[in-house]
Residue frames relative to the residue before (quaternion, step in Angstrom):
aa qw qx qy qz dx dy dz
X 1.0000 0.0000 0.0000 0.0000 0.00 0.00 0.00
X 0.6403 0.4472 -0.4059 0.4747 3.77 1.13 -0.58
X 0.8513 0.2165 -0.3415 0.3343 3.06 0.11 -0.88
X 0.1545 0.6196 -0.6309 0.4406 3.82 1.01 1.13
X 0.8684 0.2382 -0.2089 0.3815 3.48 -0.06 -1.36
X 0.6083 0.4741 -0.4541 0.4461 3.67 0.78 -0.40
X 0.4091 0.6687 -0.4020 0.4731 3.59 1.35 0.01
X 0.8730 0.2908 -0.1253 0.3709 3.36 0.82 -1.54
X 0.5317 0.4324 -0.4316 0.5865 3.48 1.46 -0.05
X 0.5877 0.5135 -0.4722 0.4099 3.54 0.27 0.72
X 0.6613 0.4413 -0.2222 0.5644 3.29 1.11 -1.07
X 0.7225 0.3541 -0.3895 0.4483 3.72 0.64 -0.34
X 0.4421 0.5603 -0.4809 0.5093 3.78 1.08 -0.61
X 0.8619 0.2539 -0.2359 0.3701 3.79 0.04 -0.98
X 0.3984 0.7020 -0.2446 0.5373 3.39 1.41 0.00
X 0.7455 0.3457 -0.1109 0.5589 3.92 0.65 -1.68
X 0.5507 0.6496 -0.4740 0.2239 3.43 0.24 -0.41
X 0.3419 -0.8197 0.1954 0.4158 3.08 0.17 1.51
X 0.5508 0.5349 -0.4229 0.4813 4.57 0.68 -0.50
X 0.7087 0.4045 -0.3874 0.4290 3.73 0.56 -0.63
X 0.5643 0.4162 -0.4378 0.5628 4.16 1.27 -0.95
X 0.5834 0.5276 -0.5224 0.3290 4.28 0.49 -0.83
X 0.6512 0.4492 -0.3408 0.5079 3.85 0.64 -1.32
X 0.6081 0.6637 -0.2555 0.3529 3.74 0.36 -0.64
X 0.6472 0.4259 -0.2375 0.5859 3.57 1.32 -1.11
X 0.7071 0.4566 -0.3146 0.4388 3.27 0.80 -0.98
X 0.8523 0.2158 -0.3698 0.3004 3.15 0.34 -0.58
X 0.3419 0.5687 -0.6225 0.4150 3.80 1.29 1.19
X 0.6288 0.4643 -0.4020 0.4769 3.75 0.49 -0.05
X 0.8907 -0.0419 0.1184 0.4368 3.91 0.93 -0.64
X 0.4027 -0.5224 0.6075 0.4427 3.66 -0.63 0.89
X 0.3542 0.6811 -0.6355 -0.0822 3.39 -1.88 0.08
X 0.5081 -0.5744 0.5248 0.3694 3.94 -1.07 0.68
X 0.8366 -0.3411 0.3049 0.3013 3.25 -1.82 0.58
X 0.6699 0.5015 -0.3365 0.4318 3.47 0.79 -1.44
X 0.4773 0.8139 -0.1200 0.3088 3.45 1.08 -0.84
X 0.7224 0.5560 0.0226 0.4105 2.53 0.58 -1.96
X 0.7778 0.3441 -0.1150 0.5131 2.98 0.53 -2.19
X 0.4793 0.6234 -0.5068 0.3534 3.81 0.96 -0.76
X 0.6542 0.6831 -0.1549 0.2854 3.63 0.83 -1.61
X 0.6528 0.2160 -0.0252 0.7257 3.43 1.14 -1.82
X 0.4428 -0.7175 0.5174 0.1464 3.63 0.25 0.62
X 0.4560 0.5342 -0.5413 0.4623 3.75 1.10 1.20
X 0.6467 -0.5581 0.4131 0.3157 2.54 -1.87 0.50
X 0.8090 -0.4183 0.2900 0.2939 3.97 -1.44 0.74
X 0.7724 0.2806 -0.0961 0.5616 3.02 1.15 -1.47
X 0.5482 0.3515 -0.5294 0.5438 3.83 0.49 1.15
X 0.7528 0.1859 -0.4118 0.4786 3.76 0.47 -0.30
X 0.5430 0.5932 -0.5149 0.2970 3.42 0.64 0.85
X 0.4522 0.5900 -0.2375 0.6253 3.43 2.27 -0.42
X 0.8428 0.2503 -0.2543 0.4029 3.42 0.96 -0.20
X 0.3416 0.5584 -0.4298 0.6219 3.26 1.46 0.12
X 0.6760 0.5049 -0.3683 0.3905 3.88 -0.04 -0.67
X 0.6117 0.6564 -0.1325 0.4213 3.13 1.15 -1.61
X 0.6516 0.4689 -0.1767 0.5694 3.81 1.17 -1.61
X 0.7623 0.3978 -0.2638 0.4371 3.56 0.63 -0.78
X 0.6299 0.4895 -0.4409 0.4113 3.35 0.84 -0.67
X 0.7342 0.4270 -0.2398 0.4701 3.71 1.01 -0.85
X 0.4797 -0.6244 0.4498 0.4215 4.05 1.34 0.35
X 0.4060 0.6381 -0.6249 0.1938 3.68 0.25 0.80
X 0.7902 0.2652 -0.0322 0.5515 3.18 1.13 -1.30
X 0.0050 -0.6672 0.7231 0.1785 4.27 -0.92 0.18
X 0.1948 -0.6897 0.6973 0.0085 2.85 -2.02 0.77
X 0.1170 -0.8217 0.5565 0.0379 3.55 -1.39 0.58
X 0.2438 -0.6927 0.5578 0.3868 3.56 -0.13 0.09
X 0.1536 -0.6720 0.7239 0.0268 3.45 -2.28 0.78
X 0.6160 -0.4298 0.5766 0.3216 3.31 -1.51 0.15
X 0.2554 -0.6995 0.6403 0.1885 4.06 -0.54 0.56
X 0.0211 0.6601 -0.7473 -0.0731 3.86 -1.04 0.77
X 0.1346 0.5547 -0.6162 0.5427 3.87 1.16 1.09
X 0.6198 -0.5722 0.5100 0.1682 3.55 -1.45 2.20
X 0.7259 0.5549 -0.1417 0.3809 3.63 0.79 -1.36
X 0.8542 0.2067 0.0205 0.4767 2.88 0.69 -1.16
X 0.1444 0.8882 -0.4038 0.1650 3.79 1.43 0.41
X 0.7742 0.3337 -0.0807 0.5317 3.12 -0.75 0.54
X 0.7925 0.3615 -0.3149 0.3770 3.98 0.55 -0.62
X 0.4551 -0.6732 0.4842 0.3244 3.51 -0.98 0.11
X 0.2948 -0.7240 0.6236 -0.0093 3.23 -0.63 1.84
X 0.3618 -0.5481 0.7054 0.2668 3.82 -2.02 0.25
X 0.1572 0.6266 -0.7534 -0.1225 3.54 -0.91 0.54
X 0.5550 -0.5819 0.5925 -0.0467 2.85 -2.03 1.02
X 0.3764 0.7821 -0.4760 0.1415 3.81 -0.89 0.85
X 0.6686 -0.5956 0.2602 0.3613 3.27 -0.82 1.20
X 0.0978 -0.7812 0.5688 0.2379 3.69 -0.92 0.08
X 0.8826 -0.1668 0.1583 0.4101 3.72 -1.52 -0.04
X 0.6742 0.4989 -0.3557 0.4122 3.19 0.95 -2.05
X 0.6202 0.6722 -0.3852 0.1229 3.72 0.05 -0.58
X 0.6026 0.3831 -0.0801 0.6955 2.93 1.52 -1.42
X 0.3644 0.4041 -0.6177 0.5677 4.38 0.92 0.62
X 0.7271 0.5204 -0.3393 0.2922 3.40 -0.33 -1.86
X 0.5990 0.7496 -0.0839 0.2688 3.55 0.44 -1.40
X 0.6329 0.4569 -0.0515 0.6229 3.00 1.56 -2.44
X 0.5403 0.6662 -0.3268 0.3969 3.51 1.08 -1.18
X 0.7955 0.4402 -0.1670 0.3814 2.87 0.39 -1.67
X 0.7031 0.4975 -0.1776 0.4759 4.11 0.78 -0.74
X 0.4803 0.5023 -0.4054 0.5938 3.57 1.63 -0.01
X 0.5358 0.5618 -0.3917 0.4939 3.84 1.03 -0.62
């Protein structure tokens, strides 16, 4: 049973932070690649790229790379980003508290 919860005040500590829950809303509304992302929360690339890293290393978020059919960016191979299961586990966890 402890190490259930010392399980879950980890996952919500990394989970609540308030730029990692900001990338998180957005992407429950929409796959979207970094450029994306930051355009959205109006940070720079390289902090939601420290935090995208963060979400994935801990199974909040998966990513895959695609081909862009985006005028700009045709032809290259983009990361899109999107929320996974654990989020809405963590979440349930967290509201039974």
């Amino acid at each position: 049973m402890i190490k259930i919860e010392e399980e879950l005040v980890k996952d919500a500590h990394v989970l609540l932070h308030p730029i990692r829950f900001r990338i998180i809303e957005l992407l429950m509304e929409n796959p979207l690649h970094i450029n994306g992302i930051s355009k959205a929360m109006g940070e720079e690339r390289r902090l939601i790229s420290y935090h995208l890293l963060t979400l994935e290393e801990h199974g909040f978020v998966g990513s895959k790379y695609e081909i862009s059919e985006a005028p700009k960016s045709k032809g290259k191979a983009i990361r899109k980003y999107w929320v996974t299961d654990k989020v809405d586990k963590v979440i349930s966890e967290l509201k039974k508290i």
